[in-house]
C-alpha positions as protocol buffer text, in pm:
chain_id: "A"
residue {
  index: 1
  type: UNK
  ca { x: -2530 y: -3158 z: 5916 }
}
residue {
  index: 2
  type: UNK
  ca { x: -2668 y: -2820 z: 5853 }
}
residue {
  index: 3
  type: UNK
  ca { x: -2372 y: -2587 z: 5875 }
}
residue {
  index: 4
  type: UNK
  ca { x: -2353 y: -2218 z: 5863 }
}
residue {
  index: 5
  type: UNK
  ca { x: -2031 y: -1922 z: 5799 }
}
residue {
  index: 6
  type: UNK
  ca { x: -2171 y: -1683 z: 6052 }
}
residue {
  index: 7
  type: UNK
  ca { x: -2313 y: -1490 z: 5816 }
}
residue {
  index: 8
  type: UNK
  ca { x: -2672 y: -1370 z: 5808 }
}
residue {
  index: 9
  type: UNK
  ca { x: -2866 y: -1299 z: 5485 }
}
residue {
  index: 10
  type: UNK
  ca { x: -3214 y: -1222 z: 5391 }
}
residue {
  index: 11
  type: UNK
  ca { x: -3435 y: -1363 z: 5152 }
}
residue {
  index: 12
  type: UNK
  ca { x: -3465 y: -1044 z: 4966 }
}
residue {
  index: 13
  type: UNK
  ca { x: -3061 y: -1038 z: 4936 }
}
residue {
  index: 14
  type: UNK
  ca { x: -3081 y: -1394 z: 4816 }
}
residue {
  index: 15
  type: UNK
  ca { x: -3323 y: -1409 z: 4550 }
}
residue {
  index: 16
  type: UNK
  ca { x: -3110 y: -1046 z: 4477 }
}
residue {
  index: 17
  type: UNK
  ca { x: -2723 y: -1274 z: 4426 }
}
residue {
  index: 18
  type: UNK
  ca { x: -2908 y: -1555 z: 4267 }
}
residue {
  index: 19
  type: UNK
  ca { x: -3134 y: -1317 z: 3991 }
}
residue {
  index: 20
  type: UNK
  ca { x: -2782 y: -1160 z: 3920 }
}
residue {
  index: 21
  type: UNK
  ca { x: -2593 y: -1506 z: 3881 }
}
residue {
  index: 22
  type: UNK
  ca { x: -2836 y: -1644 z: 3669 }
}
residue {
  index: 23
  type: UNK
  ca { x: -2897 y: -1347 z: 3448 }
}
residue {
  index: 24
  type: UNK
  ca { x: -3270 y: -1355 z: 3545 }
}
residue {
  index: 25
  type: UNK
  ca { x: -3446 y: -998 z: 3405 }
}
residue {
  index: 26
  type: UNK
  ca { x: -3778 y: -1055 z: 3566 }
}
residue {
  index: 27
  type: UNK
  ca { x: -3930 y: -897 z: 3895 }
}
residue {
  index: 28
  type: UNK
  ca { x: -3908 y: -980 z: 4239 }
}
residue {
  index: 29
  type: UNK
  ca { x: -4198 y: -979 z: 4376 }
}
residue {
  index: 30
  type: UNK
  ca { x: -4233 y: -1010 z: 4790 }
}
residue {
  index: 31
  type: UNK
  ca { x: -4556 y: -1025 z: 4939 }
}
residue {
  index: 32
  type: UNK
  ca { x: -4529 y: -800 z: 5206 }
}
residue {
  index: 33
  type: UNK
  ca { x: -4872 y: -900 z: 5380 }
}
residue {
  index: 34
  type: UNK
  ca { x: -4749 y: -1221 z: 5438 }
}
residue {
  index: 35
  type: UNK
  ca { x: -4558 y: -1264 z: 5784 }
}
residue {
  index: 36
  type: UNK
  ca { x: -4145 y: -1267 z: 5734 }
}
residue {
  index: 37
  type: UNK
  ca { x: -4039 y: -1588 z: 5860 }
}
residue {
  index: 38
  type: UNK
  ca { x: -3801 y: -1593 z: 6152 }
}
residue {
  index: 39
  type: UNK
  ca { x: -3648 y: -1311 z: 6170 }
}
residue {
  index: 40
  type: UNK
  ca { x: -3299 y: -1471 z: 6205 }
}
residue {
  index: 41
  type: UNK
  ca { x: -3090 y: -1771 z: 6099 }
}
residue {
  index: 42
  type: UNK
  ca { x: -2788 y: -1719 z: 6192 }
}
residue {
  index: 43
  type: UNK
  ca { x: -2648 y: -2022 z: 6296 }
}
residue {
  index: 44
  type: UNK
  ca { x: -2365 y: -2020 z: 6569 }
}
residue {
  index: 45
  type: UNK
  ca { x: -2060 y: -2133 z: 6428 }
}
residue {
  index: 46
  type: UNK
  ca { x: -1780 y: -2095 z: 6714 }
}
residue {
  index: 47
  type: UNK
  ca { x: -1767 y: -2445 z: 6767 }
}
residue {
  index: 48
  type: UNK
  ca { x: -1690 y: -2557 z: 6428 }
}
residue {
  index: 49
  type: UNK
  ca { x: -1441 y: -2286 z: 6396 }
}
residue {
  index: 50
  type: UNK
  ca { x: -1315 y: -2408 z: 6729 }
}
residue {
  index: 51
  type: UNK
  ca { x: -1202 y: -2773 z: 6558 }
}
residue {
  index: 52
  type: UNK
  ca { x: -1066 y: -2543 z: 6268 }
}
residue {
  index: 53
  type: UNK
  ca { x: -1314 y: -2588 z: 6037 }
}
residue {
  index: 54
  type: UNK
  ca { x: -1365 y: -2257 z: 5829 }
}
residue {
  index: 55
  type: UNK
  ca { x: -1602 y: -2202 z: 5491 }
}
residue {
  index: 56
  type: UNK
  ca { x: -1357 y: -2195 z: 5195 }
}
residue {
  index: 57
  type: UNK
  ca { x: -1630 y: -2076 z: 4894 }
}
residue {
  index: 58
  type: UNK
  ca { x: -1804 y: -1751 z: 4975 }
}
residue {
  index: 59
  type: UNK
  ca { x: -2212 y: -1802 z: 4877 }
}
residue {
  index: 60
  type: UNK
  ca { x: -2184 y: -1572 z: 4544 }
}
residue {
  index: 61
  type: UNK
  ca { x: -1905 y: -1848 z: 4414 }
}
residue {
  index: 62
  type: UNK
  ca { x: -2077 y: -2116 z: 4579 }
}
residue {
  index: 63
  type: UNK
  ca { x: -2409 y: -2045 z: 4422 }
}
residue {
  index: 64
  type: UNK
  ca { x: -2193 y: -1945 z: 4058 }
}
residue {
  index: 65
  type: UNK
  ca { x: -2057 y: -2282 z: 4098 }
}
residue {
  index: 66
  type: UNK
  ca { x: -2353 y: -2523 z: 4142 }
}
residue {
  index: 67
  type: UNK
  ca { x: -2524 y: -2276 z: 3858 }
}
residue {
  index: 68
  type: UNK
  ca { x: -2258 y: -2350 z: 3667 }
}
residue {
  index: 69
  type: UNK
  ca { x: -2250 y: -2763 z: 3702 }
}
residue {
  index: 70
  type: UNK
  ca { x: -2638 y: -2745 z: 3661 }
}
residue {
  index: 71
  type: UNK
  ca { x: -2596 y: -2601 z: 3360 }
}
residue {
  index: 72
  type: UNK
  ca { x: -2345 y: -2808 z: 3242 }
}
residue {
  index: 73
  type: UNK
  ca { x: -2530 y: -3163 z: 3385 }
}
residue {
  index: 74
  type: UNK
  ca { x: -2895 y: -3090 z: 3304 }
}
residue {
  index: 75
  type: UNK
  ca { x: -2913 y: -2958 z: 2938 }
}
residue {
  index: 76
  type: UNK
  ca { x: -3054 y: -3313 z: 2882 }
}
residue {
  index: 77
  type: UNK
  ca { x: -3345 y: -3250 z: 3110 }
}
């Protein structure tokens, strides 16, 4: 089940949060001759919300978090 929080955000702002989490001091690079994608993904999420369901972890924690338990389950790797 692919659910969303009603909350759009871009590839550039992604790569952005996760560079930041994971302390990553390279460059972003985005090839802008390359078509964008679709141009939204936003999924509609008023019938979840309508059986009560609502998103608990924000994406920065969410993304912190599995960092975190990757970091912590893969050393052996």
């Amino acid at each position: 089940m692919n659910v969303g929080v009603g909350e759009d955000v871009t590839i550039r702002e992604l790569a952005e949060l996760i560079a930041g989490i994971v302390d990553y001091r390279g460059q972003l690079l985005f090839d802008s001759t390359k078509p964008d994608g679709t141009p939204r993904k936003l999924l509609d999420v008023s019938r979840i919300h309508s059986l009560g369901w609502r998103a608990r972890i924000p994406l920065p924690e969410g993304i912190r978090q599995t960092y975190a338990w990757y970091l912590e389950h893969a050393s052996g790797t």
